[in-house]
BAMARBA-614008 format. One line per 2 residues: number of its first residue (from 0); their letters; for each residue y, x, z of N, C-alpha, C. Coordinates in nm, 3 decimals, decimal comma, m for minus. Example, Ala and Ser with C-alpha at 12.3 -4.5 7.8 and 13.67 -1.06 7.14 Angstrom:
// BAMARBA-614008
0	AS	m0,569/1,319/0,780/m0,450/1,230/0,780/m0,330/1,320/0,780 | m0,225/1,285/0,708/m0,106/1,367/0,714/0,003/1,290/0,787
This chain:
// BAMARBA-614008
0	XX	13,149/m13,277/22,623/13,147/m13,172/22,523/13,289/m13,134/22,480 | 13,357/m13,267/22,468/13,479/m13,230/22,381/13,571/m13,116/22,526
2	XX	13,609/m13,216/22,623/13,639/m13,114/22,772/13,602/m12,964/22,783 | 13,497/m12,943/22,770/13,414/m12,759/22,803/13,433/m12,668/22,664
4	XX	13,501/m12,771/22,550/13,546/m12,731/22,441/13,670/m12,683/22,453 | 13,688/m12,774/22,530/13,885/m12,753/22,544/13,914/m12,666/22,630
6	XX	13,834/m12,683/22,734/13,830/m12,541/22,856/13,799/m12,398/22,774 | 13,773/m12,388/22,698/13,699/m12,277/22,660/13,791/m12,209/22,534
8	XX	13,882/m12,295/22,484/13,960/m12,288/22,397/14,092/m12,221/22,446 | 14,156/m12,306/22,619/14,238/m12,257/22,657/14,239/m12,110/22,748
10	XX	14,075/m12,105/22,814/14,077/m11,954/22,856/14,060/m11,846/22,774 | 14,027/m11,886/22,615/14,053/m11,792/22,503/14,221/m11,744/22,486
12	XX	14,292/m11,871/22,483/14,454/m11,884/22,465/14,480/m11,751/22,581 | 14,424/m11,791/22,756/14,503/m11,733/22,845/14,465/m11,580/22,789
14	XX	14,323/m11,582/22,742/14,303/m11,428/22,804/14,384/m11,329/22,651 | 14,472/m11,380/22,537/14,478/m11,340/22,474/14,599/m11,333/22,489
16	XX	14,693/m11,406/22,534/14,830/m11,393/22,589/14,797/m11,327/22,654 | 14,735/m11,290/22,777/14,703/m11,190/22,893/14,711/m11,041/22,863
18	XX	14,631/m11,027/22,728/14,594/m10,904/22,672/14,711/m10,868/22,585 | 14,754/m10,907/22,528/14,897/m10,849/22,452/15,072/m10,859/22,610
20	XX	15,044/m10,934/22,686/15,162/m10,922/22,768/15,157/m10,854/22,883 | 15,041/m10,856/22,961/14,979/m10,797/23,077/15,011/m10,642/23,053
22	XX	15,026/m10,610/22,945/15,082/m10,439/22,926/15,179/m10,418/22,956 | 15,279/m10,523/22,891/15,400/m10,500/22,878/15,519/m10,525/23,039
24	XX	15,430/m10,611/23,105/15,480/m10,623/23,231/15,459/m10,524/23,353 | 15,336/m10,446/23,300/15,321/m10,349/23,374/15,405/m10,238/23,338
26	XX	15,415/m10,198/23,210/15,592/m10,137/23,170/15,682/m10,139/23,212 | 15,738/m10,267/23,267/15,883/m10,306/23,279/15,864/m10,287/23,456
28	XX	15,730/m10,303/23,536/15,706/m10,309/23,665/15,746/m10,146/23,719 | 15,666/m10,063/23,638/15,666/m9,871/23,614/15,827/m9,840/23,575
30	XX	15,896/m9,914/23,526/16,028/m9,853/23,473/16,124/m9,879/23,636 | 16,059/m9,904/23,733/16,137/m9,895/23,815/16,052/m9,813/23,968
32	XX	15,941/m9,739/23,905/15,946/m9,664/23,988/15,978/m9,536/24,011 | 16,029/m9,487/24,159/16,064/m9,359/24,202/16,039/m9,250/24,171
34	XX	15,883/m9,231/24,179/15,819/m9,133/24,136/15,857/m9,065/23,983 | 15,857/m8,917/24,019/15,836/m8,868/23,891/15,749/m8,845/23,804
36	XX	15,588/m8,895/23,876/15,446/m8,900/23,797/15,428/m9,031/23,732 | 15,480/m9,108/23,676/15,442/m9,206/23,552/15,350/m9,330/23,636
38	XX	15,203/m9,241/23,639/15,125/m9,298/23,689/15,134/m9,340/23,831 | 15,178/m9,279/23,943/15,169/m9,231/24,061/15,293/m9,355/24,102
40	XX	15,295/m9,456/24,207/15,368/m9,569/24,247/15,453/m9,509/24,398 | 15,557/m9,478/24,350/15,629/m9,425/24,473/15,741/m9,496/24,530
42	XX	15,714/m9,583/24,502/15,833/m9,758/24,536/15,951/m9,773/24,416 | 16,042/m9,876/24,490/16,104/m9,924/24,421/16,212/m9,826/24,385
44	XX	16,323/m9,837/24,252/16,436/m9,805/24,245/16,476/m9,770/24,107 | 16,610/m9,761/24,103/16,621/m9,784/23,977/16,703/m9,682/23,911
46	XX	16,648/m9,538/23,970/16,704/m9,387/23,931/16,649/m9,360/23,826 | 16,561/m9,427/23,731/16,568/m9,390/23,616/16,668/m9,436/23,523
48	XX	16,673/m9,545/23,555/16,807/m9,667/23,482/16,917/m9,579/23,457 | 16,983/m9,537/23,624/17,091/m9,466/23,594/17,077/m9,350/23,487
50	XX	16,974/m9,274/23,558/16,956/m9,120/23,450/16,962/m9,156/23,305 | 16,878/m9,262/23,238/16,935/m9,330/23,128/17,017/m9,302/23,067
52	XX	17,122/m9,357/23,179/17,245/m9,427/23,124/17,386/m9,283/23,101 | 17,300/m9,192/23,165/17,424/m9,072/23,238/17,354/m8,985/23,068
54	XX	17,291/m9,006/23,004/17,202/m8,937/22,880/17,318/m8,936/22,739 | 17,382/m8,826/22,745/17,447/m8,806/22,573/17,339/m8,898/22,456
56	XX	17,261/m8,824/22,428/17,149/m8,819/22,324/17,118/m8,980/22,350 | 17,086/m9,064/22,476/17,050/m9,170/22,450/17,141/m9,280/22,393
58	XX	17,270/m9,266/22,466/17,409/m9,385/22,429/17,452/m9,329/22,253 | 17,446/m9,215/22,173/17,436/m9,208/22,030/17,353/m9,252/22,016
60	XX	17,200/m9,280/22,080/17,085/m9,346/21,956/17,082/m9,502/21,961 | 17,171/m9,519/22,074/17,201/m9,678/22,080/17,303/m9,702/22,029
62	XX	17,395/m9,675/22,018/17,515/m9,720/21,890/17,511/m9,677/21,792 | 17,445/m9,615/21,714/17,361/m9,591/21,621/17,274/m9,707/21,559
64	XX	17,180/m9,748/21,652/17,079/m9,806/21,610/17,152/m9,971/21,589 | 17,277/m9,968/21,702/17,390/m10,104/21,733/17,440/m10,134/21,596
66	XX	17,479/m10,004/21,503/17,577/m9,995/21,414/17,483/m10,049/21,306 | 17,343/m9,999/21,252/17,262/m10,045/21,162/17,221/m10,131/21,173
68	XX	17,158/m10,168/21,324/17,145/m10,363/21,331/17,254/m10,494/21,273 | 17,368/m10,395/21,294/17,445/m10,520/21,227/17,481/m10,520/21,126
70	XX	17,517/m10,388/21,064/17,554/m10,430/20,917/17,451/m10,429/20,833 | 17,304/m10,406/20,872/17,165/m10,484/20,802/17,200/m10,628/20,804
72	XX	17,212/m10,690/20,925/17,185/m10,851/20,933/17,287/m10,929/20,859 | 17,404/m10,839/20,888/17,509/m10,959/20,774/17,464/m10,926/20,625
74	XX	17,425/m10,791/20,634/17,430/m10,799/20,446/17,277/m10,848/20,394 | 17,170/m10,853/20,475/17,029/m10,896/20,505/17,076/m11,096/20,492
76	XX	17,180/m11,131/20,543/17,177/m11,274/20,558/17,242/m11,333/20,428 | 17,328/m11,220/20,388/17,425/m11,247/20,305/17,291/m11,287/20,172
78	XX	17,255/m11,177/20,164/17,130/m11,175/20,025/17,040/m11,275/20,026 | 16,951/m11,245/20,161/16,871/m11,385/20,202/16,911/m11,530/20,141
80	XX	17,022/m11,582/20,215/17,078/m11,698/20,149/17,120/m11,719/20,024 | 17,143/m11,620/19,934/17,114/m11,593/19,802/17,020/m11,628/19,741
82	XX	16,912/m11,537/19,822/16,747/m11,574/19,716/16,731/m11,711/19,749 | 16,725/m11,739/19,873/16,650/m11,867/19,909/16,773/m11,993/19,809
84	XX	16,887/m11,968/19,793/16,952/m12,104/19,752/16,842/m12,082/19,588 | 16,859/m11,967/19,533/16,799/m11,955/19,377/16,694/m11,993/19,377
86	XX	16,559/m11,996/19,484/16,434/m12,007/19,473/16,446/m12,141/19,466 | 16,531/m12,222/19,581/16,515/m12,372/19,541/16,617/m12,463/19,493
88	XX	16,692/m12,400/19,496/16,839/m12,511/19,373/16,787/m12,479/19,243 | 16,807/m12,377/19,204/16,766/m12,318/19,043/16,643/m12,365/18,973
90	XX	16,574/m12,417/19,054/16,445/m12,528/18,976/16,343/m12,371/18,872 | 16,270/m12,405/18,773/16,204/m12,313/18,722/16,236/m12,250/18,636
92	XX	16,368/m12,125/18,643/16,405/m12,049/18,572/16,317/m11,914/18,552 | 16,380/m11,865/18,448/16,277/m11,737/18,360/16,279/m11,645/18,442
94	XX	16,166/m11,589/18,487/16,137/m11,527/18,592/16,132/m11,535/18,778 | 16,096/m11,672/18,807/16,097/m11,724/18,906/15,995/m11,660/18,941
96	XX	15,869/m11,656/18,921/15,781/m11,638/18,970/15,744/m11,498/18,992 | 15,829/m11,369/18,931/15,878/m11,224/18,964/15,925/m11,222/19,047
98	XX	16,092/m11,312/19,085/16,155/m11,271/19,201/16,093/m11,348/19,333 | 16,048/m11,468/19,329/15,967/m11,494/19,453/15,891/m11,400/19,483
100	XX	15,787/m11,303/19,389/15,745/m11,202/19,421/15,756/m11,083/19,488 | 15,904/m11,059/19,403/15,964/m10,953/19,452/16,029/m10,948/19,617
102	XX	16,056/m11,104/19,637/16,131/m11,154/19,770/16,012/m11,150/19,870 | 15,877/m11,176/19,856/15,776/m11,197/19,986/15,688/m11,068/19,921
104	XX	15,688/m10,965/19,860/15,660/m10,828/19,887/15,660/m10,750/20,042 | 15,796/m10,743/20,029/15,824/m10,671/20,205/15,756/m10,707/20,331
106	XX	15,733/m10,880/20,309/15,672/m10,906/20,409/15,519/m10,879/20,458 | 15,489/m10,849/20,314/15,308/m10,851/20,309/15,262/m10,715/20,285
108	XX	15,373/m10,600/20,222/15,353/m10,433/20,213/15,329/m10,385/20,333 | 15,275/m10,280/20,357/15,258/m10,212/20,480/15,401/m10,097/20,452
110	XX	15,393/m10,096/20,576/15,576/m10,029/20,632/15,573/m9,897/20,592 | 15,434/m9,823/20,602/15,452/m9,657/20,550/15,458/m9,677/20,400
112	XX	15,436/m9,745/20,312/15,404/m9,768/20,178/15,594/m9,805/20,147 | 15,637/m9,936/20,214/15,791/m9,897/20,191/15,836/m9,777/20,216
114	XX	15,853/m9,699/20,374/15,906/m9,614/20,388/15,891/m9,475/20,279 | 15,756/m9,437/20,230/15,793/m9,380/20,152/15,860/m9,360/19,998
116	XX	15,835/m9,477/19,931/15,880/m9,551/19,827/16,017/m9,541/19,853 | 16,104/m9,554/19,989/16,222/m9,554/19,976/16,275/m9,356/19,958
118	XX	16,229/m9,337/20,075/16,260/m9,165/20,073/16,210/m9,104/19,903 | 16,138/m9,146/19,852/16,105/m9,062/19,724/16,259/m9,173/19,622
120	XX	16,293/m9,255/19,667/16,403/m9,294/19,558/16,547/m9,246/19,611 | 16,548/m9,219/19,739/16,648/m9,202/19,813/16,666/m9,020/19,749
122	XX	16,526/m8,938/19,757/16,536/m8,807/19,745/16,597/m8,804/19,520 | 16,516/m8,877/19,470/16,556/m8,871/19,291/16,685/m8,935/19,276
124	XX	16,748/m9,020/19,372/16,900/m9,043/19,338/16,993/m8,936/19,394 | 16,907/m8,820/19,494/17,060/m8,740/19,518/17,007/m8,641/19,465
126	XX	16,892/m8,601/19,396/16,894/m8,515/19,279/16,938/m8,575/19,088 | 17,007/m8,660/19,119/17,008/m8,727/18,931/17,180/m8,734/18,990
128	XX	17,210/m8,794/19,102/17,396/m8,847/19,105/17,450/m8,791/19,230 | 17,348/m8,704/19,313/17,392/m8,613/19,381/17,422/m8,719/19,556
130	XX	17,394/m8,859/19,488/17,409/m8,919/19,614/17,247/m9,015/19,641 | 17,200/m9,027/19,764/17,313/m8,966/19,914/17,300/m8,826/19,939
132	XX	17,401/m8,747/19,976/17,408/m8,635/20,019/17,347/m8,606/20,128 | 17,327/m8,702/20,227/17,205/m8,683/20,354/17,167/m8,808/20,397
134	XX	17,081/m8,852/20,459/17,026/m8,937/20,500/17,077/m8,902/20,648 | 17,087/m9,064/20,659/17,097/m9,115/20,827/17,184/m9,240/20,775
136	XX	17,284/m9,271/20,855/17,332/m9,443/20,886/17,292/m9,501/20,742 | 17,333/m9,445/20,589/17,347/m9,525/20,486/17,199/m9,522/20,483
138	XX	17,118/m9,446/20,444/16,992/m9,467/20,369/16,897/m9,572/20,495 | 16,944/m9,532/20,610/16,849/m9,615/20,727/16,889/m9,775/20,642
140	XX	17,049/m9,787/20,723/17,087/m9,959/20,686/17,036/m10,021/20,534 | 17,014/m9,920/20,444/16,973/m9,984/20,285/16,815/m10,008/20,340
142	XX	16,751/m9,895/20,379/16,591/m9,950/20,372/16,606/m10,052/20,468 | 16,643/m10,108/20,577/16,638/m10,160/20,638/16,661/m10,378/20,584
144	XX	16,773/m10,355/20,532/16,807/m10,447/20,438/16,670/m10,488/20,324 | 16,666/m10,390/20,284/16,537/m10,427/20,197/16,425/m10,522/20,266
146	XX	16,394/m10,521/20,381/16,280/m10,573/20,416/16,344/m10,701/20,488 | 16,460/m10,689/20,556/16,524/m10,810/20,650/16,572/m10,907/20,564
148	XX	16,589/m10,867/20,438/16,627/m11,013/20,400/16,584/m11,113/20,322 | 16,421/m11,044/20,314/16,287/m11,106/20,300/16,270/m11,189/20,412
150	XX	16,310/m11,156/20,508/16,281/m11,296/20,598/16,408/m11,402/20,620 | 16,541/m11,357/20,604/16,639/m11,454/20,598/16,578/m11,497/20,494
152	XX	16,532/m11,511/20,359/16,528/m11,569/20,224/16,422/m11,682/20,263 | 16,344/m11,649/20,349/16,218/m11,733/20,369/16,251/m11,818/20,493
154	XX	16,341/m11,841/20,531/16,395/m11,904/20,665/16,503/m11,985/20,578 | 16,600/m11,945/20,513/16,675/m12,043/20,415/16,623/m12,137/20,301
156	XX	16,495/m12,061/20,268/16,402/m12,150/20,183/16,337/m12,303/20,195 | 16,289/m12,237/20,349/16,270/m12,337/20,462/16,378/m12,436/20,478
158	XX	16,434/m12,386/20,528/16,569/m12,507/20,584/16,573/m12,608/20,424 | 16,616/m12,495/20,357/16,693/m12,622/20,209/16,552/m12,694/20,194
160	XX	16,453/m12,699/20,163/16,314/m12,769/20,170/16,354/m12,919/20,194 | 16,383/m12,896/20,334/16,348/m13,020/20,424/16,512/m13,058/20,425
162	XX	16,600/m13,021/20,344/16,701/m13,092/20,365/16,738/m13,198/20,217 | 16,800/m13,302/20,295/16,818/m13,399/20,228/16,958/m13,348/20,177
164	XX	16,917/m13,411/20,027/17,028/m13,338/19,914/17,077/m13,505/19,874 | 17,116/m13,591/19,951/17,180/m13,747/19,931/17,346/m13,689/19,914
166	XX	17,384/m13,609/20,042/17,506/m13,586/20,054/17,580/m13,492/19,934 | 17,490/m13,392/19,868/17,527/m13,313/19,800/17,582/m13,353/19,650
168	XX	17,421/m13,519/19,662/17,493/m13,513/19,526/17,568/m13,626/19,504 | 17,651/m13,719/19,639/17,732/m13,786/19,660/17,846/m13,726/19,635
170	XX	17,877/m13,621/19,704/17,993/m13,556/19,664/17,998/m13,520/19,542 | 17,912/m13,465/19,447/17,964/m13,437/19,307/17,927/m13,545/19,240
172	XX	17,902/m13,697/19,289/17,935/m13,791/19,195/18,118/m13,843/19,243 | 18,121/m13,753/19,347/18,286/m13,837/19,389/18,332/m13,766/19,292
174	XX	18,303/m13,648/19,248/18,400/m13,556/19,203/18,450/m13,421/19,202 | 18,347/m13,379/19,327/18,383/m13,250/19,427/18,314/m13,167/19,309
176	XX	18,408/m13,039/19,296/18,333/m12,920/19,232/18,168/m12,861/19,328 | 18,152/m12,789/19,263/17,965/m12,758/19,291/18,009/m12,662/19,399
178	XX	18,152/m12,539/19,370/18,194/m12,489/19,451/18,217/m12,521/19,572 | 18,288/m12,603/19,568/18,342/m12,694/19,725/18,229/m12,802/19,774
180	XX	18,114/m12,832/19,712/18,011/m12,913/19,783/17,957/m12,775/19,827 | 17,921/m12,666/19,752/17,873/m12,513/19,874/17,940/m12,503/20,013
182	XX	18,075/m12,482/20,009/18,184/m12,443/20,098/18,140/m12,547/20,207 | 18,147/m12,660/20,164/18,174/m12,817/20,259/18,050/m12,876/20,297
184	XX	17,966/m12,884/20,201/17,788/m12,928/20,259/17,704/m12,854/20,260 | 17,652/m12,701/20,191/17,548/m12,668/20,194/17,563/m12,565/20,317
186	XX	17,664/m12,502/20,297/17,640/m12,394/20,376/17,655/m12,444/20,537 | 17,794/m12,579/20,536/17,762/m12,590/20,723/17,623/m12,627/20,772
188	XX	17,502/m12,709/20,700/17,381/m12,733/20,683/17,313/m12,614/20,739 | 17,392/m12,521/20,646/17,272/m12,418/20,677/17,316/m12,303/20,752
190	XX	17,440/m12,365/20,829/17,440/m12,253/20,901/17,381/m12,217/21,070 | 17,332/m12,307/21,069/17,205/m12,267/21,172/17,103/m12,169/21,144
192	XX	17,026/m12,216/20,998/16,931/m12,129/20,960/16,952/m11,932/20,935 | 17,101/m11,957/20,899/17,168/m11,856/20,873/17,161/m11,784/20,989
194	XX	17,228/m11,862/21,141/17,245/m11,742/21,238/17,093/m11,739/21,273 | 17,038/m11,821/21,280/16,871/m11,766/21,312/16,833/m11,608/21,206
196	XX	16,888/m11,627/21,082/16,806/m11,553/20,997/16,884/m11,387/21,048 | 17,018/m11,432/21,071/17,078/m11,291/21,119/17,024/m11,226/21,238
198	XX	16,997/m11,296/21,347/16,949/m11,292/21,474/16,836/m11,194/21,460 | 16,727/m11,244/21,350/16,579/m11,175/21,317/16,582/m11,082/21,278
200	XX	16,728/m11,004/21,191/16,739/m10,924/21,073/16,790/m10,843/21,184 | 16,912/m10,862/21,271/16,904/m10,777/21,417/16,830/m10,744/21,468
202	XX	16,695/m10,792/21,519/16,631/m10,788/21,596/16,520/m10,668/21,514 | 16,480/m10,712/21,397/16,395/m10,665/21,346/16,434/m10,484/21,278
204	XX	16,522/m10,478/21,268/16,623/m10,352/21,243/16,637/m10,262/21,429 | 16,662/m10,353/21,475/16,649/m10,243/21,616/16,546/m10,242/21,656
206	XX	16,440/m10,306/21,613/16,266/m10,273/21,647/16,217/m10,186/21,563 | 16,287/m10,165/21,450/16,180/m10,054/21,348/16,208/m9,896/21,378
208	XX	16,044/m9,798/21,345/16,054/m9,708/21,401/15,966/m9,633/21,247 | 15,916/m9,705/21,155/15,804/m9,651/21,067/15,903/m9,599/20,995
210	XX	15,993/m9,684/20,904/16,042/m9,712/20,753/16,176/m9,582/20,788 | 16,233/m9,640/20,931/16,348/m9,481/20,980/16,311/m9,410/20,989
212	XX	16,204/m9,396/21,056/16,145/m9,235/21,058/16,139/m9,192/20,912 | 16,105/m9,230/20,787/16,084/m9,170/20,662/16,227/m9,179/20,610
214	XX	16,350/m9,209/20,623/16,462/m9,238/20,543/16,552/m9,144/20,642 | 16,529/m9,164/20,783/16,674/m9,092/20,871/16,656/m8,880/20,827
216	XX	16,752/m8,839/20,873/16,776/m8,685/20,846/16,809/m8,616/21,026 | 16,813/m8,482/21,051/16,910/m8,459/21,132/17,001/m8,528/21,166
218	XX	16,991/m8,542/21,297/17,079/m8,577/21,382/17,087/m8,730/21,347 | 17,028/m8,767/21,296/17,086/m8,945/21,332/16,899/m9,011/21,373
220	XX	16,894/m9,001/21,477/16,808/m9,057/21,537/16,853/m9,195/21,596 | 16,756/m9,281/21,569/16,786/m9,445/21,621/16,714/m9,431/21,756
222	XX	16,755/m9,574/21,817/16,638/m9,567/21,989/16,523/m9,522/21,933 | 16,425/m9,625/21,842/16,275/m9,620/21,830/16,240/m9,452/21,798
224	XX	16,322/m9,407/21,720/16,251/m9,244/21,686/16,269/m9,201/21,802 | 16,377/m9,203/21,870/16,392/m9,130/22,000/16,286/m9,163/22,132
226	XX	16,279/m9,289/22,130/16,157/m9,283/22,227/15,997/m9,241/22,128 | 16,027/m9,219/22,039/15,883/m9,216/21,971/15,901/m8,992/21,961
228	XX	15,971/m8,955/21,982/16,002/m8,800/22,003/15,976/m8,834/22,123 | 16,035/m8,890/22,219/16,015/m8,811/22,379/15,862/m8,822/22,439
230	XX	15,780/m8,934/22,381/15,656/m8,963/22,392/15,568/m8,880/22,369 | 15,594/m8,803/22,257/15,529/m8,710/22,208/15,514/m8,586/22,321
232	XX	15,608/m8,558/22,408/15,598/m8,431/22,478/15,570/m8,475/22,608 | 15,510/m8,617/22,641/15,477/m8,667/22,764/15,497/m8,761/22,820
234	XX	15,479/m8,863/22,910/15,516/m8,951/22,944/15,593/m8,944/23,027 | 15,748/m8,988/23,047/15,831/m8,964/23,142/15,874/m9,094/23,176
236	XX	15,897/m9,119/23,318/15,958/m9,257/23,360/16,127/m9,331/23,283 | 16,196/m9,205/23,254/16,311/m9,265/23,169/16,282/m9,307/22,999
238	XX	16,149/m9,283/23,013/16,100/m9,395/22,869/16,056/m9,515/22,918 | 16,007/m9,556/23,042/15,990/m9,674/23,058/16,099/m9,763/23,072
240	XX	16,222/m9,694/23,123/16,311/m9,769/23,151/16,360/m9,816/23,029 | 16,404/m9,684/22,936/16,456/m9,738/22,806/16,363/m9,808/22,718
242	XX	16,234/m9,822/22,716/16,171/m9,919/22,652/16,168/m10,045/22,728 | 16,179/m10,097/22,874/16,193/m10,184/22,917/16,343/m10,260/22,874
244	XX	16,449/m10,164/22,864/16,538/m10,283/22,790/16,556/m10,290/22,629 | 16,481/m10,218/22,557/16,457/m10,251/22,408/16,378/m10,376/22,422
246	XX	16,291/m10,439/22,500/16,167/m10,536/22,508/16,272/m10,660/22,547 | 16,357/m10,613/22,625/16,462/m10,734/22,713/16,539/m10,770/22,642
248	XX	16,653/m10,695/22,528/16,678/m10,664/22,364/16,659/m10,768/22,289 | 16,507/m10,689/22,274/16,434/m10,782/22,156/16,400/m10,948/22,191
250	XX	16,376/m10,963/22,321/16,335/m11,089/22,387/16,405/m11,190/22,340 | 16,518/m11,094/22,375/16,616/m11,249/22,394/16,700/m11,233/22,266
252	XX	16,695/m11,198/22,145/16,704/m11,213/22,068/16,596/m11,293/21,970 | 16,488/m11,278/21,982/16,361/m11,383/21,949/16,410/m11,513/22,004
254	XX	16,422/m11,526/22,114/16,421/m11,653/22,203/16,572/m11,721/22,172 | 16,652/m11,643/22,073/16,749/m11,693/22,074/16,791/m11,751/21,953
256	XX	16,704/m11,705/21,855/16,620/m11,729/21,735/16,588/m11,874/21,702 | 16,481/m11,859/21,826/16,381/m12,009/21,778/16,417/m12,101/21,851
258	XX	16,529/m12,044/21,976/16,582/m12,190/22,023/16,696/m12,273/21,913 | 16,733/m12,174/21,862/16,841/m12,236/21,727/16,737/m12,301/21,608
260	XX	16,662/m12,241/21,571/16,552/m12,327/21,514/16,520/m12,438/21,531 | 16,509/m12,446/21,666/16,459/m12,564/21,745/16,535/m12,656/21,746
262	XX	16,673/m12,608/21,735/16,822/m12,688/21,774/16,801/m12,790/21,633 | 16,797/m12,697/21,522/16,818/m12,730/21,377/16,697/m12,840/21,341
264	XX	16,542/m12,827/21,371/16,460/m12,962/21,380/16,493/m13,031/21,429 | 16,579/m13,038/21,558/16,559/m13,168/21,658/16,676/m13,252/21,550
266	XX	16,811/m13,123/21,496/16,939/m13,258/21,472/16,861/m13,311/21,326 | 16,713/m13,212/21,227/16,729/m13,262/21,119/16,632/m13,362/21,160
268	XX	16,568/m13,401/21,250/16,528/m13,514/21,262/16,602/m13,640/21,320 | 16,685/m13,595/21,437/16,783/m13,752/21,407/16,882/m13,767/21,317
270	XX	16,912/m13,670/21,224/16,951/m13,702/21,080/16,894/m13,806/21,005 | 16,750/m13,815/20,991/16,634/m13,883/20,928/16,639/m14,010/20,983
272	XX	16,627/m14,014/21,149/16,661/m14,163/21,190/16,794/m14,198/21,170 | 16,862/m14,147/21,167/17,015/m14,193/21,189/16,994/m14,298/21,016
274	XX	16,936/m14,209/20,927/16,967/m14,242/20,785/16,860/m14,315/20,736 | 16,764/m14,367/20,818/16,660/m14,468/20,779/16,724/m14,593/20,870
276	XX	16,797/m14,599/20,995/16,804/m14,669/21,099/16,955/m14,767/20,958 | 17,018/m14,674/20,920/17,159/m14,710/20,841/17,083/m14,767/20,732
278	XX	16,962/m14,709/20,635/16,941/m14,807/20,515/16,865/m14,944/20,560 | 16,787/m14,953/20,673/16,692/m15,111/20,727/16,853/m15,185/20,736
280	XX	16,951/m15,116/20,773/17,085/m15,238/20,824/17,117/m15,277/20,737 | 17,135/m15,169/20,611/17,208/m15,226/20,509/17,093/m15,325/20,401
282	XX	16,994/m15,290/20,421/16,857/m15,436/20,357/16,847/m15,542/20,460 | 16,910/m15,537/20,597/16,918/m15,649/20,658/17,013/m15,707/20,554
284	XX	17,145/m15,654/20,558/17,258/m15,730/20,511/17,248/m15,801/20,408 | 17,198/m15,709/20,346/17,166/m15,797/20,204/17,091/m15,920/20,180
């Protein structure tokens, strides 16, 4: 029973990985064919790639979209590690239970409900102070920030959790200011969690297509609007291509993510032995 349980469990697993990836490989298979019919398999080659690449309109919506991925993620990581040190150093201060609120909002709102919320504050601040004068790079990178560093905050939250605070408060019984135990213990600690959290805030900023579409103006189109315009007037093989390396992009930015994640469990667990293996020696000694 338990066996035909387990069989039945894992051809659920395959066929559901199957069904969300099995698309996407057939994407990336189509972005390299000849043909100019989409559908229609006219062999191999990789003349869409080039045409791509030879595209005005496409290399602006990629350094574009290059330019807002990053200065979201540093200022997305910068904040993040902010909330998350306040949510759990700061113990139960007045109004904790607002800004945790306010911090796992983004994650649980639906994206048209931000996006417009932002454009209607974006449109009453440049009618009250006249700024912004147009939308595109600034108003994209602010909404964008808004939601990314809801997940750095919840990834630094994490980390400090499970970290052992022996060292922290060794040093400020030596003496060390609170300042320089930040500088010297908390942050090298956490700076794994950190580039993970930047990594996501990249990743997740060059994947969005809802929240830009409601904040960008003329002329500053990111990749996602741009393949989400050319779609609209048909399916053409130089969208497969350019969505095949937004997917390759995004991949390996995920994967590059949770292998640092991964990095950060494995050392905080031989941290744990290292520092149980050191207190049994020192109750031997004794």
């Amino acid at each position: 029973m338990q066996k035909k349980r387990s069989t039945f469990l894992f051809s659920m697993l395959c066929f559901g990985l199957a069904f969300l990836y099995v698309p996407i490989f057939i994407l990336i298979i189509y972005s390299f064919n000849y043909s100019k019919l989409v559908p229609i398999w006219g062999g191999w080659s990789t003349r869409w790639y080039t045409k791509l690449f030879e595209s005005p309109e496409v290399w602006e919506a990629v350094m574009l979209s290059l330019k807002i991925a990053f200065v979201n993620a540093c200022f997305a990581t910068l904040l993040g590690s902010l909330a998350g040190l306040a949510l759990v150093r700061f113990g139960r201060f007045k109004g904790r239970t607002l800004f945790s609120g306010m911090i796992s909002a983004p994650l649980v709102m639906p994206e048209v409900i931000t996006g417009l919320s932002l454009l209607l504050l974006f449109i009453t601040l440049s009618q009250l102070i006249g700024w912004p004068s147009a939308r595109g790079f600034t108003t994209i990178t602010i909404a964008h920030i808004t939601f990314s560093m809801a997940y750095v905050a919840v990834i630094i939250q994490s980390r400090l959790s499970g970290m052992d605070e022996s060292l922290e408060d060794a040093a400020l019984d030596l003496g060390a200011k609170p300042f320089r135990v930040l500088l010297d213990i908390t942050l090298p600690i956490l700076a794994p969690g950190m580039l993970a959290g930047w990594l996501l805030a990249f990743t997740l900023s060059l994947d969005d297509l809802v929240i830009a579409s409601f904040v960008t103006g003329p002329g500053s189109n990111t990749l996602p609007i741009l393949i989400y315009s050319r779609i609209r007037l048909g399916l053409r093989p130089d969208i497969n291509a350019l969505a095949t390396i937004m997917i390759v992009t995004v991949a390996i930015g995920v994967l590059l993510a949770a292998w640092i994640m991964w990095r950060q469990d494995k050392q905080r667990q031989r941290d744990r032995k290292l520092a149980a293996g050191d207190s049994l020696k020192h109750d031997l000694d004794d």
